[in-house]
N, C-alpha and C positions, 0 to 999 in steps of 0.2 A: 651297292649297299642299300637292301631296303631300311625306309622310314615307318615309325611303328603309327600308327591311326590314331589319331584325337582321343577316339573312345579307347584304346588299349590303352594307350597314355594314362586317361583318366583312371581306366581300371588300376590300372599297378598302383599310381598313387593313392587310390583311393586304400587297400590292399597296404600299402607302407603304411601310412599314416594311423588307421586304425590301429597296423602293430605298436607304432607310437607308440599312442596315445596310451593302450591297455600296460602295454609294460612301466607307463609311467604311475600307474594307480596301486594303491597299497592295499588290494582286498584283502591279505590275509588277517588282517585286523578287525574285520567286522564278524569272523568266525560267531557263531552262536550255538552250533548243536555241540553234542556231549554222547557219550559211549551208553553213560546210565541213565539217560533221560529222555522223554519222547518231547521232538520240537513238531510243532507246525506252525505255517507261514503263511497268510492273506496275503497275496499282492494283485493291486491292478495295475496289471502291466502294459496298457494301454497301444490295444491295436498291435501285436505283439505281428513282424518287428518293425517297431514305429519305421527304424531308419536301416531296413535290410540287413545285409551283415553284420553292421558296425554293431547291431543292437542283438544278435544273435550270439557274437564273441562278447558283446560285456556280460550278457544274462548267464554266459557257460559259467563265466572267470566268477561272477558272484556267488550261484548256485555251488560251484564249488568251494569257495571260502567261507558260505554260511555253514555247510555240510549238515543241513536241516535234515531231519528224518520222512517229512512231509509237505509239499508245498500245494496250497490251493490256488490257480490262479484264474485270473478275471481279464478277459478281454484278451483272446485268442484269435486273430485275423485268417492266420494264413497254415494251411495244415501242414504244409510240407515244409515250414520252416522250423513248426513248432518239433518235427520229428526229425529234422537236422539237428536240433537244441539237445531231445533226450538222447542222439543215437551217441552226440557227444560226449555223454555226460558217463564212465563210467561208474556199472550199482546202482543206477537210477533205471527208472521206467516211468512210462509216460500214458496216459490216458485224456483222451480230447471225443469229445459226444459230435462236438461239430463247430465249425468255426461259423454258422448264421448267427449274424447279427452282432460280433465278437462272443467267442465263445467258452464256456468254463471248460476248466484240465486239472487235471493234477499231474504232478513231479514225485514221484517218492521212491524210497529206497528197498532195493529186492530182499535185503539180508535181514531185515527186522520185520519187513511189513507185508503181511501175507492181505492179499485182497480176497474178502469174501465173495461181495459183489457193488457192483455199481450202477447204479441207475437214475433217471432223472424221476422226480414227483411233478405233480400238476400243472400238469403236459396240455390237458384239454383247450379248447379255445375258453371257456368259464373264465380259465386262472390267468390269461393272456396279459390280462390288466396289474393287477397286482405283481405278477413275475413276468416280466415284457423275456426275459433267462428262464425257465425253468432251474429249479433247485437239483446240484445234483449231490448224490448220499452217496457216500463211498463206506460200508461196512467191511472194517478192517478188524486184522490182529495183529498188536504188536507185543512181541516175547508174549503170547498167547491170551494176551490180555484184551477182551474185546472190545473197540472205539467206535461210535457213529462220528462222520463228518458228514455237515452241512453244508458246503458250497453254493455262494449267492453273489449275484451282483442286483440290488434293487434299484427301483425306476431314479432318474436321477433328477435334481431341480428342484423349485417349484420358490416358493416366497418367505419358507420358515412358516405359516400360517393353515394350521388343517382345517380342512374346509369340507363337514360333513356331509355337505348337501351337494356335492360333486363328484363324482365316479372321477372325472378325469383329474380330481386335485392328485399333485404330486405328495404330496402327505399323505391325502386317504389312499392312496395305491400303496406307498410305504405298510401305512399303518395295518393295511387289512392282508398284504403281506407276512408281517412280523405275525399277527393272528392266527391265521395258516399255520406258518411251519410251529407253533407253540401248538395247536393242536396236533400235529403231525408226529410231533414227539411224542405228546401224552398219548396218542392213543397206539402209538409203533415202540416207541422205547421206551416204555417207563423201567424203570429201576437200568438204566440200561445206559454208560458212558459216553456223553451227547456232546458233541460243541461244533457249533454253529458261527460259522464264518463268512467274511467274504468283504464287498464295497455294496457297504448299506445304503451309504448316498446318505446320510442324514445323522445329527451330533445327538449324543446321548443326553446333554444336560437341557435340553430343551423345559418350560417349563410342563405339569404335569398335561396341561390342557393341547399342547400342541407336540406333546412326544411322540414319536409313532413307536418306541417301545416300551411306552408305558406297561402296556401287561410282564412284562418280563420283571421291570424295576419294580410293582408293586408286588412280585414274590420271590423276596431277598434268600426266601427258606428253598425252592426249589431251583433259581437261575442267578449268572453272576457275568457282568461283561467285566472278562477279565482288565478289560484296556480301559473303563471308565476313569482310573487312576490318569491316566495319558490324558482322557477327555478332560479332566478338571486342570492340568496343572497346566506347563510353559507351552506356549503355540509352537514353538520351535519342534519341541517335539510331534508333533502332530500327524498324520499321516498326508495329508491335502494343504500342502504349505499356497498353494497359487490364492487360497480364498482369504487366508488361510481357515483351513477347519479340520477337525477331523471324522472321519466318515469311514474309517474300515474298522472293523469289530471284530471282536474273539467272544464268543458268548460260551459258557460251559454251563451244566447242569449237575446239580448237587452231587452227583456220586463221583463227580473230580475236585470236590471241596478239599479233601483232605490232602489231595495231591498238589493242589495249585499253593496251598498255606505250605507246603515242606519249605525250608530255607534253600535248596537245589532251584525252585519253581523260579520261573519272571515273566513278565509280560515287557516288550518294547516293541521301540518302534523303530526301523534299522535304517539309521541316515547315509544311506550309500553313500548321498552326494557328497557328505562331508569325508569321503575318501578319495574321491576323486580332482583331477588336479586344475579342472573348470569349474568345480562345485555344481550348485543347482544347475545353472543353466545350459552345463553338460548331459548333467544326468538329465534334464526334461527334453533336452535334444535327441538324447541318443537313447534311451530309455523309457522312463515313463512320467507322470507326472502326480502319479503318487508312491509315496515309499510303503517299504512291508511292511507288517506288523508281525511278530511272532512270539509264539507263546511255548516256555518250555516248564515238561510235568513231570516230578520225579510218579513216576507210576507204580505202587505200591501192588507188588504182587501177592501180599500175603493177606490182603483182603478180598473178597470175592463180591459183583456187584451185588449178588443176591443178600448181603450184609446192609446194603442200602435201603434207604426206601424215603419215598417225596412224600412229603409234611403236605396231605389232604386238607383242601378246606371244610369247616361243616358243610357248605355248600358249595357246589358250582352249575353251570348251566351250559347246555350244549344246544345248537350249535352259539357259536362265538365270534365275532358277528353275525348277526344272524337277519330274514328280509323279510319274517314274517311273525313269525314266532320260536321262543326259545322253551327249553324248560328243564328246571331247575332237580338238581338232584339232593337232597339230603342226607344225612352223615349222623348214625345213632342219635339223634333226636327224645332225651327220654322222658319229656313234657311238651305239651302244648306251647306251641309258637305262632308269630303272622310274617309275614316279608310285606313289605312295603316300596314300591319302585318310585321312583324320585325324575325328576327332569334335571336338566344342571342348572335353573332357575331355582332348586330348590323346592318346585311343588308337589307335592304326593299324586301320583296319576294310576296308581293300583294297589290296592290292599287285599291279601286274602291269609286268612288263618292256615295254621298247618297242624295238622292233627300229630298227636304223638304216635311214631316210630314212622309217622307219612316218609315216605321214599322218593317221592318227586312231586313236581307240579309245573302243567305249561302256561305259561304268559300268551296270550297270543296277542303281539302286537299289532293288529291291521288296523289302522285307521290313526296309529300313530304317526309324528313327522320324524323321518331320520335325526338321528345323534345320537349321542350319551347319554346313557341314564345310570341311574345309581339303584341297588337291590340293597336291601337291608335285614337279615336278619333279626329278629326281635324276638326276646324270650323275659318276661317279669318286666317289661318296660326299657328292657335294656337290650342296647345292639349287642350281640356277641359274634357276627360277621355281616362281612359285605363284598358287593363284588362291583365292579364296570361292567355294563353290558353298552353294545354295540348295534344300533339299529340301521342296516344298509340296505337299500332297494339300487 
């Protein structure tokens, strides 16, 4: 009679016990998608899989009890596990760019979600600092309605403290990040169904002076973190319990306004562990250590994006952050104006009139010190807009 080997031994048990354990958990209860609604899902699934198999059969058992339409995920290790996961999964498919450095994918569903194309943005070594990930854009259709996705994991860390006069602070990376893809949008999809996701690494209620998304919050009329509701209320719910804090985002832009206010619509935050029969310190064993986030949109097909359109400042200015000089564009103007640039001391450091129906004008800042300044519109004595500029060398 042979005896079986230590390690086959281990294997079986290891093989039993996972089935345990999975059949002792109640996922069908965390179910979140719907027939008439488009879900998608942020999760950093950390190092994916954290714990081999064991972490490859819970993510199947979950994936299919959320029955999301869409999943974005964050932190991709190993390729050929991730494509044991989709080949699993049946109706789903799977996309992964590359597992360096843990790598972003998406999970989505073949019967609703037609891929147009997929690719990463600011690739170059420039954008190395701010996206250590490249962003990756999945332009989709779902029931023929057109969606941009943003997928992000940004730099992680740092002190809560933005520190302008350092390239390598973990905030100014954040921040000049969030900058980027806010241009990337305006100048790729305008009027055009946007929402931007991922593990931002950084809490939204910061105050204004150390927000790295500030630009986003100071335009309630074009952009909306659907999850800020989560960010202000109980930690519990949170996405990053270990700190605790929360740091994964849903951001959408205005021409999903209408969709996210239907009564159908939610944002949460999906507490596996609290389904599981080790709780936490199961799921950060054997999973991840942070929970999803998912946002679901009744998607209104009988309006058309071109029905949209983002609420223009009289002014803005390109580039945003900018290392030398920026300049400003103006917005029917039908009298004489000046702008006036500001320090966050509050000193006036540039003044110049603007002639009626004037179209632009550049700043050049050289010999200025990085940070924030402030732009003012002025017309009869009175401000009637303003904007944050961003000065970065």
């Amino acid at each position: 009679m042979k005896f079986l080997s230590m390690k086959k031994l281990l294997i079986i048990l290891h093989v039993l016990l996972s089935t345990i354990i999975l059949s002792a958990q109640d996922f069908e209860d965390i179910t979140f998608g719907a027939d008439t609604t488009f879900e998608v899902l942020t999760w950093n699934i950390e190092w994916f899989p954290k714990n081999g198999q064991t972490t490859i059969d819970y993510v199947k058992e979950i994936i299919r009890a959320l029955d999301v339409d869409l999943l974005a995920i964050q932190e991709v290790d190993d390729i050929s596990s991730f494509e044991q996961l989709v080949d699993s999964l049946d109706g789903y498919a799977g996309y992964l760019e590359s597992s360096w450095f843990a790598g972003l994918a998406y999970i989505y569903k073949t019967d609703v979600i037609q891929i147009n194309e997929i690719y990463e943005i600011y690739i170059t070594e420039p954008y190395w600092s701010p996206f250590p990930r490249s962003p990756m854009v999945m332009d989709l259709n779902f029931k023929n309605e057109r969606i941009i996705i943003i997928n992000n994991h940004f730099k992680c860390c740092g002190d809560g403290i933005l520190d302008l006069e350092n390239p390598d602070d973990e905030e100014y990376r954040r921040l000049y990040a969030s900058n980027l893809l806010k241009l990337y949008i305006e100048t790729h999809f305008d009027n055009i169904r946007t929402i931007v996701l991922g593990d931002l690494n950084d809490i939204l209620t910061d105050d204004p002076e150390n927000n790295v998304f500030q630009m986003f919050l100071d335009e309630p009329e074009n952009y909306y973190f659907t999850d800020y509701i989560i960010a202000e209320g109980d930690d519990a719910q949170w996405s990053y319990p270990s700190w605790p804090s929360h740091l994964d985002h849903i951001l959408i832009t205005n021409e999903l306004y209408s969709e996210f206010e239907h009564d159908s619509s939610e944002i949460k935050t999906i507490r596996i562990d609290a389904y599981i029969s080790g709780g936490w310190w199961e799921y950060e064993s054997n999973i991840s250590d942070h929970r999803p986030v998912a946002l679901r949109l009744m998607i209104d097909q009988s309006v058309g994006v071109s029905d949209f359109k983002k609420s223009r400042p009289l002014f803005s200015n390109y580039p945003n952050p900018f290392s030398s000089q920026t300049t400003f564009l103006f917005k029917n103007l039908e009298d004489n104006a000046e702008i006036k640039i500001y320090n966050v001391k509050g000193e006036n450091v540039f003044s110049e009139q603007i002639a009626k129906e004037q179209a632009s004008l550049t700043w050049n800042a050289e010999g200025f010190p990085n940070g924030i300044y402030f732009a003012r519109l002025i017309f009869n004595h009175i401000e009637i807009a303003h904007s944050k500029l961003i000065l970065l060398r």
